[in-house]
C-alpha positions in Angstrom: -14.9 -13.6 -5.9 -14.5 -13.3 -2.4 -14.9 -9.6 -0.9 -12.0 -8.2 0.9 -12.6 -4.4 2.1 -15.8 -3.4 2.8 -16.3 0.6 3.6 -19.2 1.6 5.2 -20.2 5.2 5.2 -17.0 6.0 6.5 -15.9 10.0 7.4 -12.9 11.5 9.2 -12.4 14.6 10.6 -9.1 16.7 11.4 -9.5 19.8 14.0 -13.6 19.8 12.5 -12.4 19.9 9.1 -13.8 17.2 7.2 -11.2 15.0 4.7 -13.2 12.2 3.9 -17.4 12.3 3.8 -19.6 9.3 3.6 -17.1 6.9 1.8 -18.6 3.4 0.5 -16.6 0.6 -1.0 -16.6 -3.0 -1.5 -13.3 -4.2 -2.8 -12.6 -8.0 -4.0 -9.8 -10.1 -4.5 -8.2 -10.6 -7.6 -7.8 -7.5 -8.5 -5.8 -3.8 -9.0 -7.6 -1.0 -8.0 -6.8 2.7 -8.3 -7.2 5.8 -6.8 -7.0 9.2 -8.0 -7.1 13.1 -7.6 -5.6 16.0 -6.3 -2.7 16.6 -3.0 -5.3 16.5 -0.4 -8.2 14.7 -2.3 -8.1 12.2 0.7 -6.5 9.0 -1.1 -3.6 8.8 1.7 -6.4 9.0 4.6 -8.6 6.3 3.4 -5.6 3.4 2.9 -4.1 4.5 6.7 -8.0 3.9 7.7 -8.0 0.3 6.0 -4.7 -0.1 7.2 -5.5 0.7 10.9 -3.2 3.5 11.4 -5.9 5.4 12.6 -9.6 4.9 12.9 -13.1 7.2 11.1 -15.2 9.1 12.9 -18.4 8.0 11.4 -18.8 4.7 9.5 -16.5 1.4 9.4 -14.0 -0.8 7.9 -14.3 -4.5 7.3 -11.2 -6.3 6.0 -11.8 -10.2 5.4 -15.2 -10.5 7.6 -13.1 -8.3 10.9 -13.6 -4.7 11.7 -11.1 -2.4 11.9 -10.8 -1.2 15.5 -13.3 -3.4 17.0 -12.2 -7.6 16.3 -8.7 -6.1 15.5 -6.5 -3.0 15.5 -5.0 -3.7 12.3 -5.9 -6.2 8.9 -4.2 -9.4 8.7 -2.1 -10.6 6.0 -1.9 -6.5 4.9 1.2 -5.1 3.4 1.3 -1.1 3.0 3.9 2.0 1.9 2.5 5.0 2.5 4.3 8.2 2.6 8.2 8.1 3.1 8.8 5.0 4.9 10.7 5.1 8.5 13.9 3.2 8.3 16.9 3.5 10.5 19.7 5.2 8.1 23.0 3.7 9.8 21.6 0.3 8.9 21.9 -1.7 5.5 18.7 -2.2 3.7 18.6 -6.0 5.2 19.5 -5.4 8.4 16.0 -2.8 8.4 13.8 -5.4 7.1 15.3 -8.2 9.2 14.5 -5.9 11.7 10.9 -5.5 11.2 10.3 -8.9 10.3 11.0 -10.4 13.3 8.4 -7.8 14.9 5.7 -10.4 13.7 8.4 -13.1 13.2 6.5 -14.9 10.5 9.3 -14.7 7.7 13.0 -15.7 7.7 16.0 -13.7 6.6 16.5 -15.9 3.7 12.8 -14.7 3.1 13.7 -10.8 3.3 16.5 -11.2 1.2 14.1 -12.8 -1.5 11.8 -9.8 -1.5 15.1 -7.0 -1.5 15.8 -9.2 -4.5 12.4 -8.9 -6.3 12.2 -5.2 -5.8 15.9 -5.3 -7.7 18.1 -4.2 -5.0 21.4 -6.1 -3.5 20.1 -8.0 -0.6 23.8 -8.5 0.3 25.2 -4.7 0.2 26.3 -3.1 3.3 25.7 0.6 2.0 23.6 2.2 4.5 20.6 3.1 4.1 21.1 7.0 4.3 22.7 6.6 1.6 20.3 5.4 -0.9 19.2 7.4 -4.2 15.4 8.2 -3.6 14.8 5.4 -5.7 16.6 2.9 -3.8 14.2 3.8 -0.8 11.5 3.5 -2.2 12.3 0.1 -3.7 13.2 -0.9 -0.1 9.5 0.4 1.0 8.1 -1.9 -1.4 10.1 -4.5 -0.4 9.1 -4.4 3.2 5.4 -4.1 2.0 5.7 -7.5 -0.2 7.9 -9.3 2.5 5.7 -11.3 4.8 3.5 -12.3 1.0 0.2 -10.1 2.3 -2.8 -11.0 0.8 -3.7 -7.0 0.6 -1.1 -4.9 -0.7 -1.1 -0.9 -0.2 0.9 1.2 -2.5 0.4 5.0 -1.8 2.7 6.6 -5.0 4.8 3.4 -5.3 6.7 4.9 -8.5 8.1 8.2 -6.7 11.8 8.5 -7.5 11.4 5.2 -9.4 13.5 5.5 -13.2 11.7 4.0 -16.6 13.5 0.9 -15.4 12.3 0.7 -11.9 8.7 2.0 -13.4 8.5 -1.4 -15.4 9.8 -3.9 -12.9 7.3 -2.6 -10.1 4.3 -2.6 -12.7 5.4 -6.5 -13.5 5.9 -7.2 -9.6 2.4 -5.9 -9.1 0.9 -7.7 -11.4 2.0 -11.1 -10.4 1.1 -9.9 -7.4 -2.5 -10.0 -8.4 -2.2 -13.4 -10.4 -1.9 -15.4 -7.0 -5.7 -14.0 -6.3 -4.8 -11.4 -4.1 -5.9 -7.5 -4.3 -3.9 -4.2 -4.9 -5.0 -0.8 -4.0 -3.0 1.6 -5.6 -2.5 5.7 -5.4 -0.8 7.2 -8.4 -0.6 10.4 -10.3 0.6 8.8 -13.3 -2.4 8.1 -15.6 0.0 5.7 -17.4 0.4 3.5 -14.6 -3.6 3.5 -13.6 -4.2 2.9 -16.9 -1.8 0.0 -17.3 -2.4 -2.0 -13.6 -5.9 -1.1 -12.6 -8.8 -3.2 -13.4 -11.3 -0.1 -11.8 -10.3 3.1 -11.0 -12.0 5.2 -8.1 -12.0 9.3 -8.8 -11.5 11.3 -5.0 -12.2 14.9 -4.6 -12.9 17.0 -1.2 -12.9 14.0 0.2 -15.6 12.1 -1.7 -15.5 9.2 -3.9 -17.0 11.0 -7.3 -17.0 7.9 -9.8 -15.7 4.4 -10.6 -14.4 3.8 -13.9 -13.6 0.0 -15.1 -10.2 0.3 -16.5 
């Protein structure tokens, strides 16, 4: 196994309020991992630090040998959706993710339209964005965190707004997302879906990482 994230004594602060204390991980491919507890807990505030969206006070972040803030502002080859993604609501779900694409420019619009399709949305509707069921959003988020095939995907509450349907077809994408030898790091409330994706499961409370549980 090769090892992907590495957290080292990590904290962060807000305003001198602590919301993460003296976190340690070590997180290897080819697998789901989960994370769980309370609004607040700190789940959120840990991926945006792996991700690079904002940096600890104390501690570090290693993703694939680099460290976050130091050989690179932000992880390679990392897909995330966290919190309500920002998309531009006049524009159709392609014309978004074409949009961001070519921001990096590594995948082609025939590519984006592949991923819309995987997530089970019409890569080829013109209904704007605004318009989308909360579901339909949240489909798109995943879609633009799958697009560009990231070795590390993020999925902070992947299954809000999702129905039963949507529920299954995102726990099957994930999974053959982890087949290809890549990892998953995944926020949930749902016990069902922790229980049924993760292959360990990481317990946060105040901030702390109180115990791992191999699902």
């Amino acid at each position: 196994m090769e090892k992907f994230i590495e957290v080292k004594h990590v904290s962060k602060a807000f305003k001198g309020e602590n919301v993460l204390e003296d976190i340690n991980l070590e997180l290897y491919d080819d697998h789901i991992y989960g994370f769980v507890g309370r609004n607040g807990s700190g789940k959120s505030v840990l991926f945006k630090l792996i991700c690079g969206y904002m940096y600890p006070n104390l501690g570090e972040i290693i993703v694939r040998g680099k460290k976050i803030g130091k050989d690179v502002d932000f992880p390679e080859n990392l897909g995330a959706l966290i919190e309500n993604p920002g998309f531009l609501w006049h524009e159709s779900g392609l014309s978004n993710l074409v949009y961001l694409a070519k921001i990096a420019g590594k995948i082609s619009k025939e590519d984006v339209k592949e991923a819309i399709k995987r997530v089970g949305l019409d890569p080829n509707s013109k209904k704007h964005v605004g318009k989308y069921s909360l579901g339909m959003k949240q489909r798109l988020g995943i879609a633009q965190a799958i697009m560009e095939d990231p070795d590390i995907l993020i999925l902070d509450e992947p299954m809000n707004g999702l129905d039963e349907s949507g529920i299954e077809d995102m726990r099957k994408l994930i999974l053959e997302f982890r087949k290809t030898g890549k990892i998953v790091l995944i926020a949930s409330h749902n016990k069902e879906d922790i229980q049924v994706l993760c292959d360990e499961v990481f317990e946060m409370k105040n901030g702390k990482l109180c115990n791992k549980e191999t699902a």
